[in-house]
C-alpha positions in Angstrom: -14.3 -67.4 72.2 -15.4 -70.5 70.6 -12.7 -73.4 71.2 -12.0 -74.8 67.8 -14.0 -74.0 64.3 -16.7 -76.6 64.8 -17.6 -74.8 68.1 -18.0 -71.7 65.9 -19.9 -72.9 63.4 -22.4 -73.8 66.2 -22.3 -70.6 67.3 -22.8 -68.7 64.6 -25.9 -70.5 64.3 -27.9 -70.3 67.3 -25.7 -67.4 69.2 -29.0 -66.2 71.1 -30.1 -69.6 71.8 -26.5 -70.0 73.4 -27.0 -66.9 75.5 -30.2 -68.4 77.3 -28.3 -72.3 78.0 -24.9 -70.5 79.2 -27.1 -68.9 81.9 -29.0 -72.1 82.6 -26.3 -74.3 82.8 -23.3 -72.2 84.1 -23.2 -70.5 87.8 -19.3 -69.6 88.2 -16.6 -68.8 85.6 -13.3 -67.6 85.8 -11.1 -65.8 83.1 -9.5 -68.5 80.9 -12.6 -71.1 81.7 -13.6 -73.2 78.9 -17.6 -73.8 78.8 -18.9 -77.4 77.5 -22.9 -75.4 76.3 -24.8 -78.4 75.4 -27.4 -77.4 72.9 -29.1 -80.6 72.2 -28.8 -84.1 73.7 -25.9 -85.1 71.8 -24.1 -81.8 70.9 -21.9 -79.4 72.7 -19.5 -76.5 71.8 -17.0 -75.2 74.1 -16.2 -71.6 74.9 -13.3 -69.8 76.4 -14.2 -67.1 78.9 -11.2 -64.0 77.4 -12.2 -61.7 79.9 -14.6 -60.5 83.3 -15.7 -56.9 83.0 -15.2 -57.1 87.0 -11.3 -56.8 87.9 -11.5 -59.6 89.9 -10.3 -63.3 88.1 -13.5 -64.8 88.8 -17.6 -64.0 89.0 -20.9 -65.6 89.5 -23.8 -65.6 87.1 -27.2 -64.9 87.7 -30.4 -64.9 85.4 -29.9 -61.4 85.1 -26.5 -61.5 83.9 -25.4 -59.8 80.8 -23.6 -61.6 78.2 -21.7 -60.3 75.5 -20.6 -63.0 72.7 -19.0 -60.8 70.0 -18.7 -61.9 66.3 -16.2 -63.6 65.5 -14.0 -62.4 61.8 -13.5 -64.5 59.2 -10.0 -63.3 59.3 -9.6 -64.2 62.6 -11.1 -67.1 62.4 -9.0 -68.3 59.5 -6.0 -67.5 61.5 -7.0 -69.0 65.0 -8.0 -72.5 62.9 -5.5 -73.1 60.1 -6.3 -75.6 57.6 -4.6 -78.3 56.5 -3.2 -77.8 53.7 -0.1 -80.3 53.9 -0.8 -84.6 53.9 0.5 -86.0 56.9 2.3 -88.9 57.8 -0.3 -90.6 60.1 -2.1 -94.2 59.3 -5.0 -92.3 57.9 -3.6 -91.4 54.3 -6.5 -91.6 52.6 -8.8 -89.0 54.6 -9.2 -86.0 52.9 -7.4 -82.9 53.8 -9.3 -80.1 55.2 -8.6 -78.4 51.8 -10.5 -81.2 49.8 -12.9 -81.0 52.6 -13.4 -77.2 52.5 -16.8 -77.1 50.5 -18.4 -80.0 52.3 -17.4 -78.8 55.6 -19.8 -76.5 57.0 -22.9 -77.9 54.9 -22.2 -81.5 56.3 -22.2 -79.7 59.9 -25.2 -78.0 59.5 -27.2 -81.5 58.3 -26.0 -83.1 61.3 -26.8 -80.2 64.1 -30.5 -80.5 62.4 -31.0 -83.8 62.5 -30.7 -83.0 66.8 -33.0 -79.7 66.5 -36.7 -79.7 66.3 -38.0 -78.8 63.3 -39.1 -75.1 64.3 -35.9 -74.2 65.6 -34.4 -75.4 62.3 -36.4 -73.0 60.2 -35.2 -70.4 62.5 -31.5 -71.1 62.9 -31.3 -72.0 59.3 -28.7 -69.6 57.9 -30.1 -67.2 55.0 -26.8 -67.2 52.7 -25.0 -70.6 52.1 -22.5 -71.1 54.4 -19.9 -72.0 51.9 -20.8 -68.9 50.1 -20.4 -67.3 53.8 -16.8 -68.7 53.8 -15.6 -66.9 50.9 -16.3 -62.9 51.7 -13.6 -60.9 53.5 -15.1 -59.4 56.6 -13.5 -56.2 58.3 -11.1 -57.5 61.3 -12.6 -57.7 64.6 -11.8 -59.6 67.4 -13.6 -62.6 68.8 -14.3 -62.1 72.5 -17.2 -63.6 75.3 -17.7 -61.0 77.4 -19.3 -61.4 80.8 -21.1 -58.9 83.1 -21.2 -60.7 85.9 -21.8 -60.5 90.1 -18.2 -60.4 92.3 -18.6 -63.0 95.3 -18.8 -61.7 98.6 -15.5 -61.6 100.8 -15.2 -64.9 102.4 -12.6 -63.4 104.5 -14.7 -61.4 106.3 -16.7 -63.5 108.7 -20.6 -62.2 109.7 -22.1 -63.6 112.7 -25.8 -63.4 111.6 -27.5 -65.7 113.7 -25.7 -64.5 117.2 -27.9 -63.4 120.0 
């Protein structure tokens, strides 16, 4: 599950090119894990591993691993990252709230994770539908979930002696 609603934003727009770097960059995960997937030099999202498909609390990944990412809801997503709808108190007054903010939001994100892509992963990421146009339709209710399919570790209880003559 995507940490905050930055890291879904991300997501949602290179979720197969996240796939490939959590296998590249991630050997061992456990259930409640958060995953720092850096995409670009300067860019990262973070995930939360929900749940193994193994019963065990732990796994290893290999290059054959499966991955499951699920979509994530608009519904849900609106629940799991409120906005601000309320000033606050703070020193910074005269920052916008995430309200005012709401239109520039995801378009601002978008300029900024291009400016870090090449140019022919841009054209492909590029969303086809605006994303602020995106924000406004109700999707059916799902729930957002990284799943992994991965290896249990070997007992380490159990000694072998493999080497004994």
């Amino acid at each position: 599950t995507p940490v905050s609603s930055d890291d879904y934003e991300i997501l949602e727009m290179c979720r197969d090119t996240v796939e490939v770097l959590v296998l590249n960059q991630i050997r061992v995960v456990y259930v409640s894990q958060v995953i720092s997937i850096w995409v670009s030099k300067t860019m990262y999202l973070k995930l939360s591993v929900d749940r193994l498909e193994s019963n065990l609390p732990y796994g290893k990944l290999e290059q054959m691993t499966e991955l499951f990412i699920e979509s994530v809801s608009k519904i849900e997503r609106n629940k799991s990252y409120p906005k601000l709808n309320t000033p606050s108190n703070n020193v910074n007054n005269d920052v916008p709230s995430s309200e005012q903010n709401h239109k520039n939001g995801p378009s601002l994100l978008w300029d900024k994770l291009s400016e870090y892509l090449p140019s022919s992963l841009v054209d492909l990421l590029k969303p086809s539908e605006s994303l602020e146009d995106a924000d406004d339709v109700t999707y059916q209710s799902d729930y957002s979930q990284m799943l992994c399919r991965v290896h249990p570790f070997p007992n380490v209880n159990k000694q072998t002696n493999c080497c004994s003559g």
